[in-house]
N, C-alpha and C positions, 0 to 999 in steps of 0.2 A: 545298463543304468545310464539315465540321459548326465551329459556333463558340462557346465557351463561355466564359461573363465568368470571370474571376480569381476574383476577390475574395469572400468567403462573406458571406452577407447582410447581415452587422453591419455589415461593411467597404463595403457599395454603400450601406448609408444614411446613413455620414461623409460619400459622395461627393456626395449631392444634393446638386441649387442650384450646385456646385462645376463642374462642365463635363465632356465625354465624357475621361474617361481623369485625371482629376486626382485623385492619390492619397493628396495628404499637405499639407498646408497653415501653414505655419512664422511665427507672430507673430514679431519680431524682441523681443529684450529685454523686462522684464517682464514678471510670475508665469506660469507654465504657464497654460492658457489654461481649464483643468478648476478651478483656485483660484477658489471663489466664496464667500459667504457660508453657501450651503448647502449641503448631502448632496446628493453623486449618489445616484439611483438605482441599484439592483443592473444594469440591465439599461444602464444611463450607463458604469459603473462594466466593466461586463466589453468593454462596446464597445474601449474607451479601451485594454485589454491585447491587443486583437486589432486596433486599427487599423494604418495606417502611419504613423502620426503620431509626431515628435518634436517634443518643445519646445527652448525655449532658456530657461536661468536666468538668476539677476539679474544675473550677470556675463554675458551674454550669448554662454554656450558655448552649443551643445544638448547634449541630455540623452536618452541612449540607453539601452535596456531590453537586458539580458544575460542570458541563460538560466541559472544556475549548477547547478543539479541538475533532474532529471525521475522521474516514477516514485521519488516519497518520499512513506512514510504517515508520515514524523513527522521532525522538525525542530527542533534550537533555535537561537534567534537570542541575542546579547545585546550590552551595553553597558555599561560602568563605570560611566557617570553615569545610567543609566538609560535606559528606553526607552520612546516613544509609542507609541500604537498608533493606527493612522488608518484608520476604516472606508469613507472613500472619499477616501484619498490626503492630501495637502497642502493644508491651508484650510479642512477640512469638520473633524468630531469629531474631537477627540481625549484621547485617555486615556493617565492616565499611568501608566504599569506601574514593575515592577522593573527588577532589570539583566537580567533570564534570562528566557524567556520559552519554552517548548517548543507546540509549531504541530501538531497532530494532524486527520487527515480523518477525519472521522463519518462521513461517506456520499459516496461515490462513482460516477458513471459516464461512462463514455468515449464519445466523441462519435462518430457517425454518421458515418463519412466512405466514401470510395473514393479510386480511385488509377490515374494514368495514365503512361504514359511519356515522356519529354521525348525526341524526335528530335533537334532544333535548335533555338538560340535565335538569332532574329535582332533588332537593333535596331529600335527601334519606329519612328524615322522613317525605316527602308527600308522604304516600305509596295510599291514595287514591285516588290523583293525575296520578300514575300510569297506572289505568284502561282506564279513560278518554283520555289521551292522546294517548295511544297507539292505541285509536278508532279512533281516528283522521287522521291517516297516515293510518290505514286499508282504510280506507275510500279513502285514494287518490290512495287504490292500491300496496300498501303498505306491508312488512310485518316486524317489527318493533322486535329484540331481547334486551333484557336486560343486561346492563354490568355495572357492579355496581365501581365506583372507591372513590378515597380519602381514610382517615384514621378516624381510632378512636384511640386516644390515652391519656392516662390516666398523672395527672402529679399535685402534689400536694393534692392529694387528689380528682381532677377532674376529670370527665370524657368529653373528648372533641369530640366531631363528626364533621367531614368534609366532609363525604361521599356526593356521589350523584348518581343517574341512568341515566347512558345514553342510550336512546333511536335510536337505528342504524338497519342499514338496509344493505342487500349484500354480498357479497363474493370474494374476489378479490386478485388474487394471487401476483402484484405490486399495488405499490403504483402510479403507474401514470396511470392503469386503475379505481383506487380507486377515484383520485381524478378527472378523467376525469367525471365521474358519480355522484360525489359531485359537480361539477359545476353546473350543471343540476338542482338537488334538490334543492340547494342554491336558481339558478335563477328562478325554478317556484313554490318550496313549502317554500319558505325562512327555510329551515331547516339551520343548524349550518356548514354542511358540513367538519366538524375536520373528520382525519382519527384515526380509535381505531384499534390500532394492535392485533393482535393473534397468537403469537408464542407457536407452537409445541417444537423447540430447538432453543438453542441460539447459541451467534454465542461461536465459541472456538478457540484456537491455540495456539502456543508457540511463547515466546519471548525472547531474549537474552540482556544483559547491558554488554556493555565496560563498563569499568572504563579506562578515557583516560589520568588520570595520572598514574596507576600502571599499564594498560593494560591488568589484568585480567577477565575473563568474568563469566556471571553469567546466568543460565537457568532455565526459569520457564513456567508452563503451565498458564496459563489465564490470573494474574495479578501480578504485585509486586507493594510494596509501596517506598517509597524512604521520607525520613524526614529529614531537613537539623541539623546539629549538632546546639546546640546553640539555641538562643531565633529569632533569626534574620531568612529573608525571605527564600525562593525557587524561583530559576527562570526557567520558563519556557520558553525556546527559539525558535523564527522562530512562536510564536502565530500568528493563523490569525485576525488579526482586523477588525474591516468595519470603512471605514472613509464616511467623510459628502458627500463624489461623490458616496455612493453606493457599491462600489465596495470597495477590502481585500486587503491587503497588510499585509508583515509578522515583526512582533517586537516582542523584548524581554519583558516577564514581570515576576515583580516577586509580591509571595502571600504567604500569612499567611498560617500558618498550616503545611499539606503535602499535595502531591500530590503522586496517583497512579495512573500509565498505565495498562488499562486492554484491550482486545481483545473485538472489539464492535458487534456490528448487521449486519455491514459489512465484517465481517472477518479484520478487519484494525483494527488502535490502536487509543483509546479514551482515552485522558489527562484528568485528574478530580482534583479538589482540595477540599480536606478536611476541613472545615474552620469553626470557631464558627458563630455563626448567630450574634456576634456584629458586629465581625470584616467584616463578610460579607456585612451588613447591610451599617458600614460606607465606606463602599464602594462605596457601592448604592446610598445611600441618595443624594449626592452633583450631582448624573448625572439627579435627577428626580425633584429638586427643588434649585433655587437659593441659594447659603450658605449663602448672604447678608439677608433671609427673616429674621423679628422677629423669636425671638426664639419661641414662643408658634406654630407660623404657620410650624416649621423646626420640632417641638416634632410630631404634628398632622400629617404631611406626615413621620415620621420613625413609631408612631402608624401602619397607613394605609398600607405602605411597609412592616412591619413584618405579618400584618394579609396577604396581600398577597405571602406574603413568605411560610408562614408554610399553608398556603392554597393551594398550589398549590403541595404538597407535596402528592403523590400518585396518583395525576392525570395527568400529565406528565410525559414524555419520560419512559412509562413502558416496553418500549422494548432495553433500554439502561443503560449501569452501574453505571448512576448517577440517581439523585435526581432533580436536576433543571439542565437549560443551561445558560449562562453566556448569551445570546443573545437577544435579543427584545420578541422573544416568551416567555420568560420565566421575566427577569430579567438583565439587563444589567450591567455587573459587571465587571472590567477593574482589579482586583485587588491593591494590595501595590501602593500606592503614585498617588492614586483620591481621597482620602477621604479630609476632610476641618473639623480643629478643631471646627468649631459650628456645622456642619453636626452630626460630630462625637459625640459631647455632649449631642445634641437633640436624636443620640441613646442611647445614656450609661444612658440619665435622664428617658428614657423612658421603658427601659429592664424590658422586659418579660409581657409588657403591651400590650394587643389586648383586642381589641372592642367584645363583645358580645353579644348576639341574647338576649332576654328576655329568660328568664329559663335558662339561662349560659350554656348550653352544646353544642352550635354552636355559630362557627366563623362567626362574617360579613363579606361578600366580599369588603373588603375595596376598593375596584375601586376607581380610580381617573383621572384626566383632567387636561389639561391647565388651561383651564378659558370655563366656564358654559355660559358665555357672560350675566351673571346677571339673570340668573336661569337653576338650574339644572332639570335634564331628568329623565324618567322614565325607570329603568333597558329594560322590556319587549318591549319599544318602541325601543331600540337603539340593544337588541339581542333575539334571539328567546329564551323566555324562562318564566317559571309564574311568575306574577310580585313579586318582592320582597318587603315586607314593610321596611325596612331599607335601600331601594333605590328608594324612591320615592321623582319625581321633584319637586323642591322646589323653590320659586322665593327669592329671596336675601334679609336676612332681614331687607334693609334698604327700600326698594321697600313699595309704597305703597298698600290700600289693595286692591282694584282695579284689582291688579296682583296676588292675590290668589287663581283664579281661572285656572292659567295657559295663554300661551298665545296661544292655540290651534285654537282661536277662533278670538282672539284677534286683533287689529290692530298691527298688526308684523310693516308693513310700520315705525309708528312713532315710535315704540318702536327699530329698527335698524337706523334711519337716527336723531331722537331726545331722546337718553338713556338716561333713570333718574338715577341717584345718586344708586352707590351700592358699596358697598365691592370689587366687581370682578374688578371695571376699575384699572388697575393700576397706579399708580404714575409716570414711566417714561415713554418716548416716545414709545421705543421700545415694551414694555410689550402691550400700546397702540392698535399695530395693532394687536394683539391678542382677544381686545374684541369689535371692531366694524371694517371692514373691507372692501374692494372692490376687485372685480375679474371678468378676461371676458375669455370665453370657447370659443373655436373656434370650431363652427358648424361640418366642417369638419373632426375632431379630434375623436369625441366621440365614433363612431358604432367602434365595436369591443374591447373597453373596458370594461372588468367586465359582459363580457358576453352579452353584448349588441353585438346583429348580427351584422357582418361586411357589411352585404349585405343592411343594412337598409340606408343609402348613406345619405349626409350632414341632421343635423339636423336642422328642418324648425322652430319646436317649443319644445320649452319645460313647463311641466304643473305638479305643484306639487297637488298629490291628497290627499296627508294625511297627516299631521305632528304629532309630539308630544305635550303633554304636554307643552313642554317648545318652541314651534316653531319649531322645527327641522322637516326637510322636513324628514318622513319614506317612500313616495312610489310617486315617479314621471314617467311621461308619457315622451315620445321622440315619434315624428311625425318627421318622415323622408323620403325620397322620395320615398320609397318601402311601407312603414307603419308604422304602428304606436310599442313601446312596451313601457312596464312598468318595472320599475327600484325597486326595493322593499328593504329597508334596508340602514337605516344611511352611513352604511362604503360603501356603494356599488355606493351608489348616488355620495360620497365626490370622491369615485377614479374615477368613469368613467365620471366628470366632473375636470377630471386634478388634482385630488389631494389637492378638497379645506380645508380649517382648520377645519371648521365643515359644518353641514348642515341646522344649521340655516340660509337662507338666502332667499332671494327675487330676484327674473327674473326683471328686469326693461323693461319694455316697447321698448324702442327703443334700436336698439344695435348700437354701435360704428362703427368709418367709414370703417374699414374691415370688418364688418357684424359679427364680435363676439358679441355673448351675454354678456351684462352688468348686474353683481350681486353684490348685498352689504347682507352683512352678519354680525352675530355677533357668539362671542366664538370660542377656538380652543379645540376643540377632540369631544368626544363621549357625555362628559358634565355630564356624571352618576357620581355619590358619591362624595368624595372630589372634592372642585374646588378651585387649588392651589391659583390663583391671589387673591379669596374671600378668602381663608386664612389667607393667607398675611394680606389682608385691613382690616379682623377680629383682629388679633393680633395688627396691629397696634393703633388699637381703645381701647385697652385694654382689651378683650377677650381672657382668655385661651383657653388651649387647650382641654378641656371636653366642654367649650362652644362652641368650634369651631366645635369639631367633633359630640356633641349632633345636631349639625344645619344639618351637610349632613351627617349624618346616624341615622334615626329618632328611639327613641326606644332604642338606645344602650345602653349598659356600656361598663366602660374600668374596665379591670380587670388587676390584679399585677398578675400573675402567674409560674413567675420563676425569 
């Protein structure tokens, strides 16, 4: 089986001297560890944007890198009391600019790279998991290389593992023949279908800062940093946002920390902001869970959000100069003036607490959902991947036992049109159509979504052949006037059925008077791990939050670790 390291060269020369597979190495409490008397090097200086490495500031949060924009030839930054400018970060030179400061690329170009498919990823300490799987894809034909991602990194005395193997297939010199061939895999081996990049060279170029109150200008090769004077924000102007229609429009926003412009994968300039993981976090929190919930249920999703946070770190955007993206792939982050004082409290009571695997050296995949619709799913059933014991579907504690067994089997009918008593239903109307639900598909609509052939013409029937654990439809048939195909995978079914909440649901017998199909359903999202509405109806019952998160992540602890 061919085997290919991760990490692009910059990233293997952090690791020397550090040990086979150590990806990230965390001083606890004071300066970043880059803070020295003198200038990085350029080639110091671009390592340190494409490492896996966080730090921790003098209050002893870490401090994580945010992608904010990609693909900009020009940018202004600014500050009321002014702004530095720091040509190799915190501690080395710095100059003191105006408040306004406009970021333009000189010269540009985009880095080297290729691109491959991601079959599976399996955890890195299932090495004997390993064999087996990759027999599996020889098997369909297959030839399956190894690229190992995440971090290990030490912090307290801990030693913490996040790594994983991903199992990919291919060679592809764009990314839109990459993913033309990941659709493929997707639709007939349900593999993961993610692209894993492989970069030869990155990208490089020069860039120039007006300062548009003195007019003076400034030249650098690959990156500058810019930090506002003073305890007060940075704004980043002309952000593209996405609004609730889909589509970007450009606004001002401003963010904790600093922000630097470096030269991206594109040859173009990539906005990043520097920012502790509280300040990040309360940012976060209030777009992913109501700020009104009880506070134990508001502690248990900043828990779940931090394990996703620092999870996600070294396995993402490894071909760009940040850490995470401020975007739905990643992490949705709007910066300065989204956070909500109980949002924010539920982080600060919560700091440096994530959930742990038994034997503490792995993070749980804190995943979470709307609403489970009164029991949650089985990781393996909802993504291609080995089941997880800390993500196993669980029917809601108030449920009786009856429903211990799942409802795979189960009369789904009365358990969507007569729901018993749980945690997940919420209290107001609205939360309501989140856990029992109705929707009708228009026959015509369907072929050619989510890889259902365009050619297969209005659909006559539809037939769920498999579900989960918890109900949820995994692998549905479509008969349509060419033939018939099969639909295989939770998210694939919900989009190329218009985009329903979830896939928990039931075909009704007769369809309505335009000959659409009539479905009732229960739960909205994927319904793996946390199930925010069951939070909620937990806490309000008077359950904390070690009981809340003991219930959907089976096995855990929560540990204090910075």
């Amino acid at each position: 089986m061919a085997r290919d390291p991760l990490v692009s060269r910059s990233r293997r020369r952090l690791l020397q001297g550090l040990g086979a597979g150590l990806a990230v190495s965390i001083t606890h409490l004071g300066a970043p560890r880059w803070v020295g008397a003198s200038d990085l090097s350029l080639s110091d200086r671009i390592d340190l944007l494409y490492s896996n490495q966080f730090h921790f500031n003098r209050r002893g949060e870490p401090q994580i890198t945010v992608g904010l924009m990609q693909d900009q030839r020009e940018v202004v930054v600014s500050a009321p009391g002014g702004l530095d400018v720091l040509p190799s970060g915190d501690g080395g030179t710095r100059i003191e600019a105006g408040t306004r400061l406009r970021v333009r690329l000189v010269e540009g170009h985009a880095a080297v790279q290729r691109y491959t498919v991601v079959l599976e990823s399996l955890p890195a300490s299932n090495v004997r998991g390993l064999g087996p799987a990759a027999e599996r894809w020889q098997a369909r034909g297959l030839v399956p290389a190894e690229h190992e991602v995440g971090t290990v990194f030490g912090v307290e005395g801990k030693v913490l593992d996040t790594r994983s193997v991903l199992l990919t297939t291919g060679d592809f010199a764009s990314p839109a023949a990459a993913r033309k061939e990941a659709e493929v895999l997707v639709r007939d081996h349900r593999a993961l279908g993610q692209l894993h990049p492989r970069v030869s060279a990155r990208g490089h170029g020069r860039i120039m800062v007006e300062d548009l109150d003195r007019g003076t200008t400034i030249h650098a090769d690959g990156v500058l940093w810019f930090s506002p004077r003073g305890d007060g924000p940075i704004t980043v102007h002309d952000v593209l946002a996405d609004t609730t229609m889909g589509s970007q429009r450009r606004v001002d926003r401003q963010y904790w920390g600093s922000v630097y412009v470096a030269v991206d994968r594109h040859g173009t300039l990539a906005v990043v902001n520097l920012v502790s993981e509280t300040e990040l976090l309360a940012g976060l929190v209030p777009a992913e869970i109501y700020a009104s919930a009880p506070h134990h249920a508001l502690r248990a999703q900043a828990v779940a959000a931090r394990g996703q946070l620092v999870s996600k770190v070294g396995t993402r955007h490894l071909d760009d100069p940040f850490l995470l993206c401020a975007h739905q792939h990643c992490q949705v982050y709007a910066g300065k003036g989204h956070e909500h004082p109980r949002t924010t409290k539920a982080v600060r009571d919560t700091a440096g607490r994530v959930l742990m695997r038994p034997g503490g050296s792995q993070l749980v995949d804190t995943v979470y959902s709307a609403n489970c619709g009164g029991h949650s799913e089985d990781n393996d059933e909802v993504w291609p991947s080995p089941p997880d014991p800390q993500l196993r579907g669980r029917p809601d504690p108030l449920l009786p036992a009856r429903f211990s067994d799942g409802l795979r089997k189960g009369d789904l009918s009365a358990w969507l049109r007569e729901p018993p008593r749980s945690y997940s239903l919420p209290e107001d109307d609205a939360g309501r159509q989140g856990y029992r639900w109705t929707a009708t598909v228009d026959p015509a609509e369907i072929a050619g979504r989510q890889g259902v052939p365009a050619d297969l013409g209005p659909i006559a029937a539809m037939e769920v052949l498999a579900r989960g654990r918890s109900g949820r439809a995994t692998t549905l048939r479509l008969r349509g006037s060419s033939g018939a195909y099969e639909l295989h995978g939770e998210l694939r079914i919900r989009r190329a059925l218009g985009g329903l909440k979830s896939s928990m649901f039931l075909v009704e017998k007769d369809r309505d008077r335009y000959g659409r199909f009539q479905l009732v359903g229960g739960g909205h999202g994927h319904g793996v791990g946390l199930c925010q509405h069951g939070a909620m109806g937990m806490a309000r019952q008077g359950k904390d939050v070690d009981e809340i998160l003991a219930h959907y992540y089976q096995g855990s602890t929560l540990e204090h670790l910075w």
